[in-house]
C-alpha positions as CSV (number, residue, x, y, z in Angstrom):
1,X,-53.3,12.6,8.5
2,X,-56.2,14.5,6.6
3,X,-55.5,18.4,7.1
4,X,-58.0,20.3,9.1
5,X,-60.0,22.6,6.8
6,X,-60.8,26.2,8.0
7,X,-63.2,28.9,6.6
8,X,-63.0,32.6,7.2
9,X,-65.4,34.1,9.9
10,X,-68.2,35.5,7.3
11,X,-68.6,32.1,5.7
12,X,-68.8,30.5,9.2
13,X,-71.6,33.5,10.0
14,X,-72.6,32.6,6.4
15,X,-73.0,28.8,7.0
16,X,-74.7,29.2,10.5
17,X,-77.4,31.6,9.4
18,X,-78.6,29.1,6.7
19,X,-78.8,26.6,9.5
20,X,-80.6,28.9,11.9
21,X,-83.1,30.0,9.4
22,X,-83.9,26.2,8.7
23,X,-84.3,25.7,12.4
24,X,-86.5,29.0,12.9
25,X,-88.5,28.0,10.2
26,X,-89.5,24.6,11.9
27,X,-89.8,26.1,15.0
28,X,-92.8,29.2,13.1
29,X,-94.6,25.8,11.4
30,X,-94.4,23.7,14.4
31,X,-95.8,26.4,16.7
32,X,-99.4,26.4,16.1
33,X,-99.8,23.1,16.6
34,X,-97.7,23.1,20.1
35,X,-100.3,26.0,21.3
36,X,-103.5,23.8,20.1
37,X,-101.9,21.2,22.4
38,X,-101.2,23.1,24.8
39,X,-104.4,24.8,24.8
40,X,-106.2,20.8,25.0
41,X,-103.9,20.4,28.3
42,X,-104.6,23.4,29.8
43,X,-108.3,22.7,29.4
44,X,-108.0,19.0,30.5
45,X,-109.0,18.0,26.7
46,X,-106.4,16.4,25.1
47,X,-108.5,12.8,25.3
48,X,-111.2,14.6,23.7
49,X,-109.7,16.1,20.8
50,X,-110.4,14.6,17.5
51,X,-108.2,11.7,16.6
52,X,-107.2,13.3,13.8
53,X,-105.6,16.5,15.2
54,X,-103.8,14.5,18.1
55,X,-102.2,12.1,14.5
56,X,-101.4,15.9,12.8
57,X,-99.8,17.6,15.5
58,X,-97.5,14.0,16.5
59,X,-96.3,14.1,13.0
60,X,-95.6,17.7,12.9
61,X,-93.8,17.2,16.4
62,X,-92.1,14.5,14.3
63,X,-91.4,16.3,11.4
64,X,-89.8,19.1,13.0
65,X,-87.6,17.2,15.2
66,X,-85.7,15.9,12.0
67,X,-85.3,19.2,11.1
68,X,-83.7,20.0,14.1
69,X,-81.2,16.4,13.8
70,X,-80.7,17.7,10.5
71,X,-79.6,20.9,12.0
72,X,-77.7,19.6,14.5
73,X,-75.2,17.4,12.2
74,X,-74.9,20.2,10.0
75,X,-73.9,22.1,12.7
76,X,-71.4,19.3,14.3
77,X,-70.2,18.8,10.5
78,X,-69.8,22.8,10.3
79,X,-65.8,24.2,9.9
80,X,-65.1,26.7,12.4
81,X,-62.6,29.9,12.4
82,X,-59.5,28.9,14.7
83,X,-60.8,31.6,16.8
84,X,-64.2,30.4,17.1
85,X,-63.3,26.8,17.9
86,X,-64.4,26.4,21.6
87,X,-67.7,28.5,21.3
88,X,-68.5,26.6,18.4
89,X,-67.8,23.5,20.6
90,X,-70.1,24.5,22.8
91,X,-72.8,25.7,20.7
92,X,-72.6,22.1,18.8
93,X,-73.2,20.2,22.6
94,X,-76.3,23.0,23.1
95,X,-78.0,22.5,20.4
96,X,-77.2,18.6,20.2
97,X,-79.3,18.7,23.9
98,X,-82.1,20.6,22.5
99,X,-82.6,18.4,19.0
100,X,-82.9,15.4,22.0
101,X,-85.3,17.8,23.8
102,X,-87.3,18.1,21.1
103,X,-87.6,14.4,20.3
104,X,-88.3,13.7,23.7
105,X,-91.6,15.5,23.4
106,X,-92.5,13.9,20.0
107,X,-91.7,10.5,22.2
108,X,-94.0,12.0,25.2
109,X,-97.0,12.0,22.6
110,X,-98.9,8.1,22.1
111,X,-100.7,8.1,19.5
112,X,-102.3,4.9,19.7
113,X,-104.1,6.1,23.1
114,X,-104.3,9.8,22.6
115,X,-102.3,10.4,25.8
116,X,-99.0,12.6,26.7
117,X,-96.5,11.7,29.0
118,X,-96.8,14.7,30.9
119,X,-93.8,14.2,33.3
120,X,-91.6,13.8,30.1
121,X,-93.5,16.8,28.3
122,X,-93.0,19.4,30.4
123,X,-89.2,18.3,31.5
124,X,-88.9,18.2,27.8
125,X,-90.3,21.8,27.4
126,X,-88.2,23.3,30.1
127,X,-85.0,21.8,28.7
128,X,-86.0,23.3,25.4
129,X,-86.4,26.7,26.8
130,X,-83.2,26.6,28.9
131,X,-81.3,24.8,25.9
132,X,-83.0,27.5,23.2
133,X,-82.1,30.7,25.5
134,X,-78.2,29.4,26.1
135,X,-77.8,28.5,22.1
136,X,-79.1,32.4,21.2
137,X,-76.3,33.7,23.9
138,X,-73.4,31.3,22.5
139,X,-74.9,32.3,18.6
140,X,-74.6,36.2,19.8
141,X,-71.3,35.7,21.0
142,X,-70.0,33.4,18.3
143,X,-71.4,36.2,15.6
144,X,-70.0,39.0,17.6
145,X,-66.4,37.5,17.9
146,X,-66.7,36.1,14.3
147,X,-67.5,39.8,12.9
């Protein structure tokens, strides 16, 4: 039986901010393009917008949701301080949830007709909200016990 491998507190805080920063990152470069759509719903224009910028912001949707599966195995592949086990548990199932949030709104976008799913859209951008606001609480506490 392999022998479970541990790492000290500050390389766990270490290991998590890179992964944070990766994720923050997406989130700043996706976020422009998530307001122009949103701005196209809100003003009933989203069949109207050039075909161009519907393609852009899909791909950007799609671009930053493999940042976020990326993010999420690193996190599941992460060592954790003995101490830190179950919070990291559960941080690993919250953010796991909002990578599949996030990919369900790339899916809610079709491309080839320039139409959202809006039903899955905007279940998709509450769960990200919900899912975003618990991961920050459990990555406060985790970073508060860990130091």
């Amino acid at each position: 039986m392999a022998k479970m491998k541990f790492v000290s507190p500050q390389q766990y805080a270490t290991n998590l901010g890179q992964v944070i920063q990766s994720t923050e990152d997406a989130g700043n470069k996706v976020a422009p393009f998530f307001e122009k759509l949103d701005d196209a719903i809100m003003a009933d224009q989203v069949a109207d917008m050039p075909k161009a910028d519907f393609q852009e912001i899909s791909v950007e949707f799609d671009e930053a949701v493999a940042v976020y599966k990326d993010a999420s195995a690193k996190i599941n592949a992460m060592a954790a301080p003995v101490r830190l086990m179950g919070l990291h548990q559960s941080m690993k199932k919250t953010f796991t949830e909002y990578a599949a949030a996030t990919e369900a709104m790339a899916e809610s976008l079709n491309v080839a007709d320039q139409s959202i799913d809006m039903d899955k859209f905007k279940q998709s951008e509450a769960d990200q909200d919900s899912l975003m606001e618990k991961f920050l609480v459990q990555v406060r506490r985790i970073l508060t016990t860990a130091m």
